[in-house]
C-alpha positions in Angstrom: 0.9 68.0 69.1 2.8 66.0 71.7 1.5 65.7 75.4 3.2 67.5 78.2 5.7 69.7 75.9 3.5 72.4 75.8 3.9 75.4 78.5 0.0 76.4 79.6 -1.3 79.3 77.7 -3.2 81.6 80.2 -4.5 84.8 80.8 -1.7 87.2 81.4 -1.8 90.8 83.5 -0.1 93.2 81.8 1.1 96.2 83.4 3.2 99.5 82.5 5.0 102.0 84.1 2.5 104.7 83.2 0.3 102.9 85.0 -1.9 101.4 82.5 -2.9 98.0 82.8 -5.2 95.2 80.6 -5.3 91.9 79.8 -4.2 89.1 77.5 -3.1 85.7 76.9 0.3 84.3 77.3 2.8 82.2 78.9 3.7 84.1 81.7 0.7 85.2 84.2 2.3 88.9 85.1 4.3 91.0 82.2 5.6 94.2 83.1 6.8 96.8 80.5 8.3 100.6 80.3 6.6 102.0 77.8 2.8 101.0 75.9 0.7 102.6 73.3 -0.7 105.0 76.1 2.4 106.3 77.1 4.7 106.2 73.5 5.5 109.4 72.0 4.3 107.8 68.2 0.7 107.3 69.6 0.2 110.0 71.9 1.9 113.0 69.4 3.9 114.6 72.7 7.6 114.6 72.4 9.5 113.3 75.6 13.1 113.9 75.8 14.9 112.2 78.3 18.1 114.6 79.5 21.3 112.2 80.3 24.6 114.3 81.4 23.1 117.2 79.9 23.2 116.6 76.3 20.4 118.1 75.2 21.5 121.1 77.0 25.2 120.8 74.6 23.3 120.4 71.1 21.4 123.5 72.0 23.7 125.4 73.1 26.6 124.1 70.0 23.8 124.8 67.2 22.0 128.1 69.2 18.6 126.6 69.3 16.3 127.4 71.8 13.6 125.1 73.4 10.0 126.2 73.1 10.4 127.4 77.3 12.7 129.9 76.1 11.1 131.3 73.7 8.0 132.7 75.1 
């Protein structure tokens, strides 16, 4: 490997919106991210849905659906 192409390789805090927080190697000393493995819907089995313009409101309302509030 050449001399003095090479950016430093240290240890790297990485931090996520959620809150969670650990340690690895990298480039850049500080990462920040939206979503991890604490906090995505595939790992932790909830289901988030994120309402923009009411949407989510329209499908239900277009196909008659009702959320799981509604139908206790």
């Amino acid at each position: 490997m050449k001399e003095g192409i090479h950016p430093k390789y240290v240890e790297a805090e990485v931090s996520c919106a959620c809150g969670n927080r650990w340690t690895t190697r990298s480039t850049n000393p500080k990462i920040h991210v939206e979503i991890c493995s604490a906090c995505h819907p595939f790992f932790t089995g909830t289901q988030k849905i994120v309402d923009t313009e009411g949407r989510v409101e329209k499908f239900l309302a277009k196909y008659k659906m009702q959320t799981k509030a509604q139908q206790k």
